[in-house]
C-alpha positions in Angstrom: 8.2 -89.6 60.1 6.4 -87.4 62.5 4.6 -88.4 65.7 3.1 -91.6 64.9 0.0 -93.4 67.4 1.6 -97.1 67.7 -1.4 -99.3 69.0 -0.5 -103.0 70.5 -1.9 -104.0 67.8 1.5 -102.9 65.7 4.0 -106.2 65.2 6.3 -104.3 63.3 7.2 -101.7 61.0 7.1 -102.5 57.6 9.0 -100.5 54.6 7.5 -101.9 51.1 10.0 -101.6 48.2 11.6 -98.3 50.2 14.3 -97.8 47.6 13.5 -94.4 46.9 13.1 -93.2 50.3 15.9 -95.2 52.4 17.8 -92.0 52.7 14.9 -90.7 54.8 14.4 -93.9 56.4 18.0 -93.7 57.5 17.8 -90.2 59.1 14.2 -90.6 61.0 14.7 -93.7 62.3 17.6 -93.0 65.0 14.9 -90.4 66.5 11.7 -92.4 66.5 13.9 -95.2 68.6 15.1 -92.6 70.7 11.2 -91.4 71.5 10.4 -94.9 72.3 10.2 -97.2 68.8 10.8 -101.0 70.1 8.9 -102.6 67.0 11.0 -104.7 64.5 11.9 -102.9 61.1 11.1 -104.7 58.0 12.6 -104.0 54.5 10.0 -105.5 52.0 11.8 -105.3 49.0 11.5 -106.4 45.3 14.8 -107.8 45.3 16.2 -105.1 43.1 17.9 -102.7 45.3 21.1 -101.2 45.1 23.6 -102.8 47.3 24.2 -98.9 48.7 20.7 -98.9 49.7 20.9 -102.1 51.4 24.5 -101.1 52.7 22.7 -98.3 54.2 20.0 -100.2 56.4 22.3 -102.7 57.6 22.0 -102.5 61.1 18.8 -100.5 61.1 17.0 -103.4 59.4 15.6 -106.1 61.7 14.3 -108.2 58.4 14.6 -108.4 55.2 12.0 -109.8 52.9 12.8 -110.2 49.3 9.8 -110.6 46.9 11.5 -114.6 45.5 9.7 -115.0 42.5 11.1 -118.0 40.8 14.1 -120.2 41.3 13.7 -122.2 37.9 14.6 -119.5 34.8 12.3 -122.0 32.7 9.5 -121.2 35.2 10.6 -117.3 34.9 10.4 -117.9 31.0 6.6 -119.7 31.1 5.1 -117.6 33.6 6.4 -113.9 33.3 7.7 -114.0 29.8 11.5 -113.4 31.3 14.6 -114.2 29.1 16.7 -113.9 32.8 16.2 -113.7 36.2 18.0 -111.0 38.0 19.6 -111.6 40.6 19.6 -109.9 43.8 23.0 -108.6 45.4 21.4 -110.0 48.8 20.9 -108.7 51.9 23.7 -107.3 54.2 25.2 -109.1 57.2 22.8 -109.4 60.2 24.6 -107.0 62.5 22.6 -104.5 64.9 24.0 -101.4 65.4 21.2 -99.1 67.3 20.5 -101.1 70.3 16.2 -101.3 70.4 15.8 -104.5 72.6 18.2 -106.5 75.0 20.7 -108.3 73.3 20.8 -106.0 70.7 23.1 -103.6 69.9 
């Protein structure tokens, strides 16, 4: 990640469909809390992750945010020209595992 300038203006830090990178992810984050991190983590996702990559950020993660895009397949069908909606595996168990705030951890 490098040295990164967090203003007060910073409510969290947000990964956007981080699929490809959550290996990364999982190895900078540890030091960025240690040099000081207190901001929430976010995992904006599309949904379609692996359940490994979602395995992996559990306990990292602070939020995850699926992209929900339709919970009626005729609505799927009409507006996105979509025989089936795909469902997500879901996102792990809420457990923290590096502690960031009190309470946590």
């Amino acid at each position: 990640m490098g040295e990164v300038n967090i203003s007060s203006a910073c409510h969290n830090i947000n990964f956007v469909t981080p699929e490809h990178v959550v290996p990364q992810i999982i190895e900078a984050l540890p030091l960025a809390i240690e040099g000081g991190l207190e901001l929430p983590i976010v995992h904006n996702t599309s949904a379609y992750d692996s359940m490994e990559s979602l395995e992996l950020t559990d306990g990292i993660v602070d939020i995850y945010m699926p992209d929900f895009k339709y919970w009626d397949p005729e609505m799927a069908r009409k507006y996105s020209k979509v025989a089936a909606i795909r469902k997500s595996p879901g996102a792990p168990s809420r457990r923290c595992t590096i502690s960031r705030r009190p309470g946590c951890g």
